[in-house]
DRENSE-505200 format. One line per 3 residues: number of its first residue (from 1); their letters; for each residue x, y, z of N, C-alpha, C. Coordinates in steps of 0.05 Angstrom, whole numbers. Atoms other than C-alpha are relative to their C-alpha. Example, Ala and Ser with C-alpha at 12.3 -4.5 7.8 and 13.67 -1.06 7.14 Angstrom:
residues 2
1> AS> 18:-24:0:246:-90:156:18:24:0  -16:-24:-1:273:-21:143:-15:22:14
//
This chain:
residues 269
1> XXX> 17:-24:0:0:0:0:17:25:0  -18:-27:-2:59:47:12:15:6:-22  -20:-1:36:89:37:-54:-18:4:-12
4> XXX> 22:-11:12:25:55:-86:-4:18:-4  4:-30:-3:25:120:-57:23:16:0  -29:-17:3:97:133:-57:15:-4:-37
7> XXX> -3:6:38:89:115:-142:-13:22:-1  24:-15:4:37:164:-137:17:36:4  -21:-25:1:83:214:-102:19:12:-19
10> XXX> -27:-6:18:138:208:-150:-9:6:-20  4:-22:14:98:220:-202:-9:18:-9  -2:-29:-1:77:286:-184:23:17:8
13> XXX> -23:-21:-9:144:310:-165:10:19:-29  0:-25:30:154:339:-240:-22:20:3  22:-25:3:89:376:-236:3:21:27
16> XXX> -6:-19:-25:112:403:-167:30:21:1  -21:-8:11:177:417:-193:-3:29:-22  4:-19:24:151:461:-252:-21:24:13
19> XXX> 8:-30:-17:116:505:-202:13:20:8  -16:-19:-15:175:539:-182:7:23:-21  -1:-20:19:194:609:-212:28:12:7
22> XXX> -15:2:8:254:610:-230:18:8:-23  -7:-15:31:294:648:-289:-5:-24:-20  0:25:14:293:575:-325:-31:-4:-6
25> XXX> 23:13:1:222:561:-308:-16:28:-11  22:-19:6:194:628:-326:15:2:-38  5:-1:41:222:623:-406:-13:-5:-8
28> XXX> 37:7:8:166:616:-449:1:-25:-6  1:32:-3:145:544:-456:15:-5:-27  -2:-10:31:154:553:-540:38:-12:2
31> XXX> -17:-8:11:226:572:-537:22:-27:19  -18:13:-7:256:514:-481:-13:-26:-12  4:26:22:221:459:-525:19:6:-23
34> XXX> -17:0:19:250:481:-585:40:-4:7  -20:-2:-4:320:485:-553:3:-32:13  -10:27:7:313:412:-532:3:-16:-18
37> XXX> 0:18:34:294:391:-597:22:6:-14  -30:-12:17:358:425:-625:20:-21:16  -19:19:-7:399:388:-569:-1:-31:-3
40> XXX> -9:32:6:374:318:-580:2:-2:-27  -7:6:39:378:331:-655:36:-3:1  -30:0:-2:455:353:-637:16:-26:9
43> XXX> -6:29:-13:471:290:-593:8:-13:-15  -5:24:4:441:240:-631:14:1:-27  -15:-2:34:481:264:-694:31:-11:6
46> XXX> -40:7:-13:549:241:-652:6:-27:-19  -13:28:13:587:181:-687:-7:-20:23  1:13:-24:577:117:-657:27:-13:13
49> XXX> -20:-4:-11:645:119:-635:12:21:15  -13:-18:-4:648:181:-614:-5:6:35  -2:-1:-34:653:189:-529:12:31:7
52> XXX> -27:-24:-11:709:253:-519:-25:26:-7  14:-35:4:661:310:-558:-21:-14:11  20:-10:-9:601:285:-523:-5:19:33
55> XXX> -1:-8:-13:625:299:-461:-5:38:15  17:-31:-10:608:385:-454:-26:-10:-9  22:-7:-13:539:366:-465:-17:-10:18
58> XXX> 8:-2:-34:527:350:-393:7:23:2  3:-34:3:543:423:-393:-31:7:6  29:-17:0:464:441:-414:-11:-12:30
61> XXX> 8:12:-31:435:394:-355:7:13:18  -15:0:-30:481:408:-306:-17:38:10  6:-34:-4:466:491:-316:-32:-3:4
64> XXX> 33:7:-15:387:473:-320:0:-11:29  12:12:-20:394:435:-260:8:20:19  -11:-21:-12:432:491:-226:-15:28:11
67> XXX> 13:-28:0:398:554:-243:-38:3:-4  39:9:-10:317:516:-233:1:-10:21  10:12:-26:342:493:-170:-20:-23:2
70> XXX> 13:35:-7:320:420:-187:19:-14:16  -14:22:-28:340:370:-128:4:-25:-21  -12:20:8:386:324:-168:-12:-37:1
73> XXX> 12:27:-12:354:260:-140:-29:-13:-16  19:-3:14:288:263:-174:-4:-11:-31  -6:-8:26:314:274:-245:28:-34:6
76> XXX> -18:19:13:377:222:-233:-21:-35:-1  22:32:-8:316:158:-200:-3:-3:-34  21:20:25:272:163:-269:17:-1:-23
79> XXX> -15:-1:28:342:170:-323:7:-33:15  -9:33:-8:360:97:-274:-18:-17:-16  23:12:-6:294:74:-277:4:-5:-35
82> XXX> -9:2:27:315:75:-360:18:-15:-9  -25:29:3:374:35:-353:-4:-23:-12  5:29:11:354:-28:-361:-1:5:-32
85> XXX> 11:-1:35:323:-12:-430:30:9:-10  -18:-24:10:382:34:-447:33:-30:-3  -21:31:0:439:-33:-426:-11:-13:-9
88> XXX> 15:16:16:382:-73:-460:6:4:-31  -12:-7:30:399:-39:-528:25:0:-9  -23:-4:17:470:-37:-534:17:-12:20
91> XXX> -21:18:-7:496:-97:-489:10:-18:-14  -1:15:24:504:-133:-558:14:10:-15  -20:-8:22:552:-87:-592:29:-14:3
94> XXX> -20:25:2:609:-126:-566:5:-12:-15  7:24:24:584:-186:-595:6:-1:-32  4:-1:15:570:-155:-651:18:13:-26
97> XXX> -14:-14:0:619:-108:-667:31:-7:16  -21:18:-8:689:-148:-653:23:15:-4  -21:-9:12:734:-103:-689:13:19:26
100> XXX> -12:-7:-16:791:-77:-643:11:28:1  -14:-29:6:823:-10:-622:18:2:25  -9:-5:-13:873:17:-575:3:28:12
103> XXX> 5:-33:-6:874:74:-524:15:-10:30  -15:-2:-23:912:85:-463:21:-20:13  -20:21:-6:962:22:-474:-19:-23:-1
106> XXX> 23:28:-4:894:-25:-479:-6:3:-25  15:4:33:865:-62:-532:-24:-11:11  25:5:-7:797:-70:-532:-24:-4:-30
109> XXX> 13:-1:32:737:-81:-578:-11:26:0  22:-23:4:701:-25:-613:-28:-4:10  30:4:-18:634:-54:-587:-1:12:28
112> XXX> 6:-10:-32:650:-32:-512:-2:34:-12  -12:-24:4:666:37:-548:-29:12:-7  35:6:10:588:32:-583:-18:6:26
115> XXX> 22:0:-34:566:15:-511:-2:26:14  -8:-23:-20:594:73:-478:-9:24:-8  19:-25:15:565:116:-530:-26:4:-1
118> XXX> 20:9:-9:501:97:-527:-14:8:27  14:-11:-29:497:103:-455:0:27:18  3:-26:-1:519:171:-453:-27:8:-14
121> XXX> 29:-24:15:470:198:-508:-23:-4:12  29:8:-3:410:161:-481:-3:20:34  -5:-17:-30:428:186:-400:-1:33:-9
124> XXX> 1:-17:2:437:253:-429:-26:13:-15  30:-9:5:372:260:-468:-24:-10:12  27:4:-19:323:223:-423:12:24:29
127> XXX> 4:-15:-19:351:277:-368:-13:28:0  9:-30:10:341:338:-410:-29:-1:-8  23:15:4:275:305:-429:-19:11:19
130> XXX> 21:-15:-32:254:308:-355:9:27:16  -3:-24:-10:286:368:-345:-17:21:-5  22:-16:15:239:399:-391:-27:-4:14
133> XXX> 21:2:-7:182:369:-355:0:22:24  -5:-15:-27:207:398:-288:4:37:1  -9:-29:11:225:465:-324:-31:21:-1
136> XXX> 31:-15:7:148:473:-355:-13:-5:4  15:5:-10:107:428:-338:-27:-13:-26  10:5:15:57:387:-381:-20:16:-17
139> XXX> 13:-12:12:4:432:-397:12:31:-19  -14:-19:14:51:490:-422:17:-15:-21  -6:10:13:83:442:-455:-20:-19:-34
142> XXX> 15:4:14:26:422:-491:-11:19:-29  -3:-28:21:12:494:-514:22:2:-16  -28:-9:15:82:497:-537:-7:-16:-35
145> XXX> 13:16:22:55:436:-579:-14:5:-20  17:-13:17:3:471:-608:7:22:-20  -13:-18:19:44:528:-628:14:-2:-23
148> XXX> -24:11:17:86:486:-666:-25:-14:-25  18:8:16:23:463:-708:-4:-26:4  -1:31:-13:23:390:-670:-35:-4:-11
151> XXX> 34:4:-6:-57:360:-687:-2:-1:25  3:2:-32:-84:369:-630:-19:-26:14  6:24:-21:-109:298:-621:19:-14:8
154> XXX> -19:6:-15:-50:279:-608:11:9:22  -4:-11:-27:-34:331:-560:-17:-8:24  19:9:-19:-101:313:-525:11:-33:17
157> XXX> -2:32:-13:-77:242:-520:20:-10:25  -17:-2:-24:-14:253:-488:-6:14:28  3:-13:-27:-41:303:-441:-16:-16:15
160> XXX> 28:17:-9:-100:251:-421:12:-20:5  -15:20:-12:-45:201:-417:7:11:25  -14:-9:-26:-5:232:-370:-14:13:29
163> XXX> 22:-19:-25:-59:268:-316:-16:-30:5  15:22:-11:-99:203:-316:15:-28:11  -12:27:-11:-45:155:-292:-4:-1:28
166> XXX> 3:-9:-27:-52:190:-226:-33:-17:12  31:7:-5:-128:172:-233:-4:-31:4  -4:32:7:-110:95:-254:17:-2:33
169> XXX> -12:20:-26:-58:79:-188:-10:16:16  14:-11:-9:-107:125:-145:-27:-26:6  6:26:8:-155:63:-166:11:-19:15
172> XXX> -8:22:-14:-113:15:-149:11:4:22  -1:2:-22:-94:39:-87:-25:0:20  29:-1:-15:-168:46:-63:-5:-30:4
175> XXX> 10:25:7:-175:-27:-88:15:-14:20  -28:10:-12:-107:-47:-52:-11:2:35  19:-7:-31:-145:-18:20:-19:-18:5
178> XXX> 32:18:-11:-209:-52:13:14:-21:8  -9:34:-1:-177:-121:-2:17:11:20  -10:6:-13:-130:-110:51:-11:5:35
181> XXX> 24:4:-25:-192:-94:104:-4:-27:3  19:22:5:-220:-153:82:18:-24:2  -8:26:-16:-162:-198:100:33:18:6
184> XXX> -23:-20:-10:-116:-157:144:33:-20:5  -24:13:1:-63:-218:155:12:-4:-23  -10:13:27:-51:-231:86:22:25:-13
187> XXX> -15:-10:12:7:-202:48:-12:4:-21  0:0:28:-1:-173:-20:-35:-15:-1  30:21:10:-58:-209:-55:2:-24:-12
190> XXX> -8:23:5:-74:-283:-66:3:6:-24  1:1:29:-64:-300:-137:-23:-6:-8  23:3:11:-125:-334:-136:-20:20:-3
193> XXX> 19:-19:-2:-158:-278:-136:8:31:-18  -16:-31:17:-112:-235:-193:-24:17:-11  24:7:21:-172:-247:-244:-16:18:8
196> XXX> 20:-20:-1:-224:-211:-210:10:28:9  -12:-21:2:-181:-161:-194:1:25:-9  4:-13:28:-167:-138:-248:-14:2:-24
199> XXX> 24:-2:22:-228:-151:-288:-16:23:21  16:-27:-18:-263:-101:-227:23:30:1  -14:-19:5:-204:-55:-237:1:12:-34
202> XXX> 7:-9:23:-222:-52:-313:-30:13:-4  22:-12:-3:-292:-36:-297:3:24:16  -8:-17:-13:-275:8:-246:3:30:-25
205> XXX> -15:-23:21:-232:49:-297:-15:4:-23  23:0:22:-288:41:-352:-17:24:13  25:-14:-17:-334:78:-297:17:29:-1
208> XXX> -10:-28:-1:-285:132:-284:4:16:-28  -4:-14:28:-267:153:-357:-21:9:-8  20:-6:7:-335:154:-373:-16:24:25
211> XXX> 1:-27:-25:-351:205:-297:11:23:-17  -18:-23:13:-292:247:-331:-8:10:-26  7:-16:20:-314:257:-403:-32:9:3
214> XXX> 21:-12:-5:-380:269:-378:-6:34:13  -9:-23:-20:-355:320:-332:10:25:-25  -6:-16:24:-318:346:-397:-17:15:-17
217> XXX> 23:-7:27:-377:353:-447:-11:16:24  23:-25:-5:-420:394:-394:17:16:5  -13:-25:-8:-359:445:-390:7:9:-30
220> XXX> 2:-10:25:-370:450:-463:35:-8:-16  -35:11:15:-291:403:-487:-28:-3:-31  -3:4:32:-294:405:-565:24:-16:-5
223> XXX> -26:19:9:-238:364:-575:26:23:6  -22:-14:-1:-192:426:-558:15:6:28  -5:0:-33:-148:426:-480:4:26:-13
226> XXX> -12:-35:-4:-146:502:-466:18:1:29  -25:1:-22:-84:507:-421:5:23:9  -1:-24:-13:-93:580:-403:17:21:-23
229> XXX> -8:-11:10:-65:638:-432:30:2:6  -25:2:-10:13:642:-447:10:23:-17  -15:-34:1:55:703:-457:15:-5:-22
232> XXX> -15:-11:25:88:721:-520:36:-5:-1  -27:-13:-1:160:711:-530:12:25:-1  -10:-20:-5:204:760:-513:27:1:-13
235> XXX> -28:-7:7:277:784:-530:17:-20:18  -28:26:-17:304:743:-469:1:-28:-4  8:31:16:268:681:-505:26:-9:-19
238> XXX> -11:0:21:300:693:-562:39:-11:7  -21:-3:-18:370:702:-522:10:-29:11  -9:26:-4:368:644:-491:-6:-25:-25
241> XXX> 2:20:20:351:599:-548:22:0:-19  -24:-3:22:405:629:-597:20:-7:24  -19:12:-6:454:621:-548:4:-20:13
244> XXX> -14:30:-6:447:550:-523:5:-15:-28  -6:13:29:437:530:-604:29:7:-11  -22:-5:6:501:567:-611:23:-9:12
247> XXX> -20:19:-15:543:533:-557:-11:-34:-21  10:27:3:510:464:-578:18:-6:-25  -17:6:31:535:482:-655:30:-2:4
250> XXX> -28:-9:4:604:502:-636:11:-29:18  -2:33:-23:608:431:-578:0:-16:-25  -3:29:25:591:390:-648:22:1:-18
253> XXX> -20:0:19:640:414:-695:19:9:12  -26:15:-11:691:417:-646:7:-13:16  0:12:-16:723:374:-606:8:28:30
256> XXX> -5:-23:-10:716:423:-543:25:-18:24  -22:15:-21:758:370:-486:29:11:-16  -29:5:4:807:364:-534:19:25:0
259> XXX> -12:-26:1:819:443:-555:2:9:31  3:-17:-19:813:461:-480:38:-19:12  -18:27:-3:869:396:-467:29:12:-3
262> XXX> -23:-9:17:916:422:-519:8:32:12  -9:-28:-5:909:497:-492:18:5:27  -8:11:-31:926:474:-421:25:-6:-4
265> XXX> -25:6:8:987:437:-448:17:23:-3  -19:-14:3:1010:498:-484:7:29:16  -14:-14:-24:1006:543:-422:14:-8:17
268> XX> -21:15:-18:1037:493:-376:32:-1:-21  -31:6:5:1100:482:-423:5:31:-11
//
């Protein structure tokens, strides 16, 4: 029962997160979508060998997580909570990819080199991902959607995904109470008893969707979410968008470790 509600917690901590006002969080929704879409375009354009230049962009993160005063912890759980999938995709380049290279006096295969790449880009765009959530918040994010000429049943869908999951393990934690009135020694729930379960947890959820769009139609929904009125970009929009697209460009076409490496060298000798 406490993991029900502490699922429940966690996932409103983005929407509690994107309440805060903050130079980060007050950019217009518009202009820090578009600037992630530029960085995971930038990323995933890396070679799949390439490890050294991806390294500055943990740069963007790090400064979002900095200057929105997001609590690190939050944001690192749900890029773990990805893992699996993320070592699920590219614990096979090894295998697959045999051909050898050397670097620091080791020889090794190019597949671990694949792997390592991989698990950067993916860690670095599922954080900026939910950084964005924590930044704006779904329903501004939605608008941003719209601005961008997105159909908006799509937008509807996602937004109706995401707000009603709350409503779904809300459900099953009500369900999770009764049954555990009703046999207070018992751990968990029998098995024999998955079946109706979850056939009364499909009804259940049949009942509520249908409460909710009911609720919808007498507030007069047309198929369109109105997410409130949002403010105009401005000059500091603008500002910040050109210049993270302009770090991002100048991080891809050069190697920045290496020029900073070499500059270091030639002040030390």
């Amino acid at each position: 029962m406490s993991n029900i509600k502490s699922s429940l917690y966690n996932l409103r901590v983005l929407d509690d997160l994107a309440r805060k006002e903050t130079s980060i969080h007050l950019v217009h929704p518009l202009t820090k979508l578009l600037t992630t879409v530029v960085f995971l375009t930038v990323v995933l354009s890396f070679g799949r060998y390439e490890i050294v230049g991806l390294l500055p962009f943990f740069f963007y993160p790090i400064v979002i997580i900095t200057v929105a005063e997001i609590p690190l912890g939050p944001i690192l759980k749900r890029v773990l909570l990805a893992m699996p999938f993320i070592i699920g995709i590219g614990i096979f380049n090894p295998v697959f990819d045999q051909q050898t290279m050397s670097a620091f006096g080791l020889i090794f295969s190019k597949g671990w080199v694949t792997f390592l790449s991989i698990l950067i880009k993916s860690c670095v765009c599922v954080g900026a991902s939910l950084l964005l959530i924590a930044t704006t918040g779904m329903d501004s994010l939605a608008a941003a959607l719209r601005m961008l000429k997105v159909p908006k049943i799509f937008v509807l869908q996602l937004l109706l995904t995401y707000r009603y999951i709350y409503v779904l393990i809300e459900e099953i934690s009500h369900m999770m109470l009764a049954y555990s009135l009703r046999a207070p020694r018992q751990r968990g729930i029998h098995p024999r008893v998955w079946g109706s379960f979850v056939g009364q947890l499909i009804l259940r959820t049949f009942d509520r969707a249908q409460r909710i769009y009911d609720s919808m139609a007498l507030r007069n929904f047309n198929g369109e979410y109105h997410t409130g009125k949002i403010d105009k970009n401005c000059w500091k929009d603008m500002v910040y968008l050109f210049g993270w697209c302009l770090f991002f460009i100048i991080a891809r076409t050069n190697n920045l470790p290496m020029l900073i490496g070499s500059f270091i060298t030639k002040v030390v000798n």
